[in-house]
N, C-alpha and C positions, 0 to 999 in steps of 0.2 A: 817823304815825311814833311812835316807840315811845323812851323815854330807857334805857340801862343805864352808871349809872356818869359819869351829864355826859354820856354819846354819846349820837348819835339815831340809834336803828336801827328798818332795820322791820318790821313784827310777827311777821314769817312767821319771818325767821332770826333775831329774839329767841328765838322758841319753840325755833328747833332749837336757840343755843344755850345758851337753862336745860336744855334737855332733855340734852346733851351732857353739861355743868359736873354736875349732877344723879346721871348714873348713871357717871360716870366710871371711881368704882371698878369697879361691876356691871362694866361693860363691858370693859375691861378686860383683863381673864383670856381670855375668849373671843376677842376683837380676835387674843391676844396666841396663842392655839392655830390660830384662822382662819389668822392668816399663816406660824405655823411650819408648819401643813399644808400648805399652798400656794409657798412659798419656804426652800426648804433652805439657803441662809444663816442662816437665823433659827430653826433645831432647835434644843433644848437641846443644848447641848455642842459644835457645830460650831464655831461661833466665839465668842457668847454663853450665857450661864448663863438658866434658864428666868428667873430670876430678874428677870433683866436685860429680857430682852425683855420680860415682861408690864411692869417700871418704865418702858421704853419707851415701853409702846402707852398705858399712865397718860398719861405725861407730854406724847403725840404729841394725845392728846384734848384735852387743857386744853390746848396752843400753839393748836390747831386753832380753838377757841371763842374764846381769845383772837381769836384773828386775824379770825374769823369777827364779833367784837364791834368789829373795827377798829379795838382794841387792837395795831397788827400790828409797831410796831418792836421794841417787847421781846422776843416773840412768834417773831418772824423770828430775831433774835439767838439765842434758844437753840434754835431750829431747828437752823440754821445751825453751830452749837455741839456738838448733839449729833451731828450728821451728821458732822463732824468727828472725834468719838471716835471713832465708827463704821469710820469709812475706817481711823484708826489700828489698829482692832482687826482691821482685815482687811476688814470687810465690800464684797463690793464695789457702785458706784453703782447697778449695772443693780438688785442686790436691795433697796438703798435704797429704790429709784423704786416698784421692785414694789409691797413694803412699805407704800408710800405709798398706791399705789392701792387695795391689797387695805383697806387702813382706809377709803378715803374710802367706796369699797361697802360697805363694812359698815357705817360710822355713816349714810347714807343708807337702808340699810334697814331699822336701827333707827328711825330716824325715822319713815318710811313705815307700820312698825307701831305708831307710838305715836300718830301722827295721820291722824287718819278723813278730813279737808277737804283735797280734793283742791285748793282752791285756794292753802294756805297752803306744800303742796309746791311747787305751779310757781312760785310768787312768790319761793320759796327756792330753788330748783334752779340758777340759772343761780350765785348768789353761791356756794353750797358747791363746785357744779364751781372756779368761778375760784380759790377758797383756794385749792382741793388743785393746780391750777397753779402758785401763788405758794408753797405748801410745795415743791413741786417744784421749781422755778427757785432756791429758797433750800439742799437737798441738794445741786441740782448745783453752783451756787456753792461751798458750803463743799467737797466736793471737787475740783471746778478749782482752788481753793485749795491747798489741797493737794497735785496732782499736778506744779503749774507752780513748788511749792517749790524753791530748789535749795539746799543747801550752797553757799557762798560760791563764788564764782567761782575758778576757777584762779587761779593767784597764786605768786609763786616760792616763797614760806612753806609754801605747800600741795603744790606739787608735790615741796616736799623732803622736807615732814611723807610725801606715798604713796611716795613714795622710797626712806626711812629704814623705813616701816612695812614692805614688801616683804621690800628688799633690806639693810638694816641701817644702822647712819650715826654720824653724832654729837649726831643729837638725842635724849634721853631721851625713853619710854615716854609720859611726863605729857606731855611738851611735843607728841607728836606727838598723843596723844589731845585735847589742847586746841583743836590746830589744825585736826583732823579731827572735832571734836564727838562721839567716843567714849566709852564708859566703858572704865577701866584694864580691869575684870571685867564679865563676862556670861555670853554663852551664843553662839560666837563660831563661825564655817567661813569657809575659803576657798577660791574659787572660780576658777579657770584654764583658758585656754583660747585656743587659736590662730588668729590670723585667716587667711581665707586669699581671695587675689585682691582683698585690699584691705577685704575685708564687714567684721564688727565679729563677734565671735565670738560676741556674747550680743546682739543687736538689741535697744535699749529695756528692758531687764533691770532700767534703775537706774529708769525712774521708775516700770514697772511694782508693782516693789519698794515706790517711794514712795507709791504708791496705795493699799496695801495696808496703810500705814503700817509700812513692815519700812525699818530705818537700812543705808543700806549705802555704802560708798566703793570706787572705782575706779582703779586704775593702770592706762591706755591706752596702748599704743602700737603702732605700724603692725603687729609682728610678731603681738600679743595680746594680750590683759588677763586682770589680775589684781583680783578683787573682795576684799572683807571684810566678811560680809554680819550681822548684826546680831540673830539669834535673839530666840524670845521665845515663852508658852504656848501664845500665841493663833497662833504663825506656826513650824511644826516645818523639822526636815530635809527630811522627806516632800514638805510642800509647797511648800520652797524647790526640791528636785529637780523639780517638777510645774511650775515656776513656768521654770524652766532649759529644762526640755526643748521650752515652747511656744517659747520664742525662741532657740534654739541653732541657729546655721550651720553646723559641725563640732561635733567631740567636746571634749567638756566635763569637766573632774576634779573632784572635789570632797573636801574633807580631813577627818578626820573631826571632830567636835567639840571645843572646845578653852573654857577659861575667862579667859585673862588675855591681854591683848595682846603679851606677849613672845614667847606661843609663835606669832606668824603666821610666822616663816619657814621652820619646821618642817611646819607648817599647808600651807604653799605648796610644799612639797616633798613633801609627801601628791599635794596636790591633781596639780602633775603628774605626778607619778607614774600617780594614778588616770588621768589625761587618756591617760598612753600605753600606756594597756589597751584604749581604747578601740577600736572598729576601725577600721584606716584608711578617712577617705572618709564616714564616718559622723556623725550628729547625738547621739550617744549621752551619756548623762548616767553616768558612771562615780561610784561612790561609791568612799572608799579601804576604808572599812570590809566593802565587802560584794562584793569584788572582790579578794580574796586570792590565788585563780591566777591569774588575768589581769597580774596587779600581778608576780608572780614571774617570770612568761612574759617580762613586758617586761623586768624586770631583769636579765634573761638572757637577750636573742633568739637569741643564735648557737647556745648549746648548746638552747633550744628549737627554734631548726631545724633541727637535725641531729638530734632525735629524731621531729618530724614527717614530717622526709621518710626515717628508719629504717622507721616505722611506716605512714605513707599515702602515699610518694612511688610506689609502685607507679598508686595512685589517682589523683595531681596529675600523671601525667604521661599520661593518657588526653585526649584532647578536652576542651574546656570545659565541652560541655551533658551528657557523657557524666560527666565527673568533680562536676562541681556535682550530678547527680542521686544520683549514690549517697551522697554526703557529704550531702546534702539529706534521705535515707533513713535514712542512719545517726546523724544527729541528731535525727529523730524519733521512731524505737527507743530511742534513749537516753532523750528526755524522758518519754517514755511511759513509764519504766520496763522495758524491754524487753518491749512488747507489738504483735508487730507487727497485732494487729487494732486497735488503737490508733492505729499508726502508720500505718499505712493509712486510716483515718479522717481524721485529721489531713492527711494527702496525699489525698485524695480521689483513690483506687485502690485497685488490688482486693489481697486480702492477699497472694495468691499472685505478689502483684507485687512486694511488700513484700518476701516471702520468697526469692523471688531474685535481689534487689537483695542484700540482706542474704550468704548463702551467694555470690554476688558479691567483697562486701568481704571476706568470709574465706578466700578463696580468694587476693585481691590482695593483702592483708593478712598471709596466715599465721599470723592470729590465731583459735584458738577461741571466737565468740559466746557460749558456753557455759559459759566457764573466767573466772571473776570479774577475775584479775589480765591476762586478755589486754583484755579491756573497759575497765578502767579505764587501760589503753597505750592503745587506740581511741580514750576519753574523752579524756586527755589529749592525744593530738593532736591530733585535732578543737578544741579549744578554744586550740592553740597557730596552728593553722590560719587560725581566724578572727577572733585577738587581731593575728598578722604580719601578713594580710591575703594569704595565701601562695594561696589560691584562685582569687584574683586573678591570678596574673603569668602569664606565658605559658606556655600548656602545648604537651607532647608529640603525638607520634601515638597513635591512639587502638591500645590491645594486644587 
């Protein structure tokens, strides 16, 4: 047995690690390219700066030695530690783990090419696997930590603070921010949306959120919730909507960006707004900003139904599978940019099918395919069609 430091270690994982402590820097850089090639959490710019990740894969080497020297509660501590900034930044455990493993193979085969005696590997092998276990266990910890965090329990303080935040009150801005752990300013959205048959409209939304290390608070109740979700460089709009759409049970609004907490109930009259663009029956993530017609459609149904059914009601009142296929045809014309070999691609059939589907609707229609402003009457019903949900309701005999 071998001394480093008062400890008795033995010779084999001395060697790996002076060998480790030794080229730490070397190593490093490469560590730090290896796992961004292999685990797209860890690219420049996704979530962290190149920067960051090679200070990382430094820093994941020396915990590693340490621990390996059975130096291991310090050791474990800023594991533990750093894995935690980690989560806050987003990243999520699964790429952590990876991460983890993608180092232990590669400081293992740096090894292997530094030492020729193959018995000084097998006498080492079984401890270096065990760390990168106990680095392991020490990740997951510090994110379990994290995930089972909560904001303070309900409490009537706080249910007044989501209350007041919502819907308005007589608590001041500070007071509700205190009670809810907010800052007065940020980079702020809110989020709305309806329950229906009892489900939760956003399932697990909030600790997913917390996992990710993204702040957010919730006002629940039977009918639906209302979020206030907590922005940041590292966590956009984009990916709050990506984060919405895996756990949304109906249609979803969302308001557009906002900086100070006074504006959440403006915020929230966005957001539903956005929510009833959505289309009925639907898991849809509605933004307020990127949903301009839909948003109009709704603020207006009646006189938007009464120009769908001037323009397609010849259409909606055909059979179901009759009326869904040509509004099926004529929505793919459109996104194609009026190509029906496109659109026929798209619908896997033949163009001359495409084409008198098409000559179809302009015949039902009365509208010229060929005349800019009868297309954009087309467009616009079409999109008031399947914002009402009007494709849906019971149709006619087929003409």
């Amino acid at each position: 047995m071998t001394s480093d430091g008062g400890r008795t270690i033995a010779p084999a994982v001395l060697r790996v690690v002076q060998l480790v402590r030794r080229r730490a820097d070397e190593l490093a850089p490469e560590l730090a390219s290896r796992i961004a090639e292999q685990e797209s959490a860890y690219r420049p710019g996704v979530l962290l700066t190149a920067e960051e990740v090679a200070a990382m894969c430094r820093r994941a080497l020396v915990n590693a030695a340490d621990v390996l020297a059975d130096d291991s509660a310090a050791a474990l501590t800023e594991v533990r530690e750093g894995a935690r900034l980690h989560a806050e930044q987003g990243v999520p455990v699964t790429a952590a783990l990876h991460a983890l493993r993608i180092g232990g193979q590669f400081v293992w085969t740096a090894v292997m090419a530094a030492e020729t005696r193959r018995t000084i590997l097998l006498d080492a092998s079984d401890r270096v696997w065990t760390v990168i276990d106990e680095l392991s266990q020490a990740v997951t910890d510090a994110y379990e930590r994290l995930e089972t965090y909560r904001i303070r329990p309900d409490t009537k303080a706080r249910a007044e603070a989501l209350d007041a935040l919502f819907h308005g009150g007589q608590r001041c801005a500070t007071e509700v921010a205190t009670e809810l752990r907010l800052p007065l300013d940020g980079t702020f959205v809110v989020v709305t949306g309806e329950s229906e048959d009892g489900r939760p409209a956003l399932s697990g939304i909030e600790d997913r959120l917390l996992a990710r290390g993204v702040v957010s608070v919730w006002l629940r109740r039977r009918t639906g919730e209302h979020g206030l979700v907590v922005l940041g460089p590292r966590f956009d709009l984009a990916q709050l909507c990506g984060e919405l759409a895996d756990r949304a049970t109906t249609r979803i609004g969302v308001s557009e960006v906002f900086h100070n907490l006074d504006e959440v109930r403006t915020a929230l009259a966005e957001a539903s707004a956005a929510r009833s663009a959505g289309r009925p029956g639907s898991t849809e993530v509605v933004r307020h900003d990127q949903a301009l017609v839909p948003l109009l459609i709704a603020a207006a149904p009646d006189a938007a139904r009464r120009l769908a059914d001037a323009v397609l009601g010849r259409i909606l009142s055909l059979a179901r599978r009759e009326h869904e296929t040509l509004l099926s045809t004529l929505r793919a014309w459109l996104e194609q940019d009026g190509s029906p070999a496109a659109a026929a691609r798209r619908l896997h059939c033949h163009r001359n099918t495409v084409g008198y589907r098409l000559h179809r609707v302009a015949r039902l229609t009365g509208r010229n395919l060929g005349r800019p402003a009868d297309v954009a009457q087309l467009h616009l019903a079409l999109e008031i069609v399947d914002v009402l949900g009007m494709a849906d309701q019971p149709s006619g005999k087929s003409t």
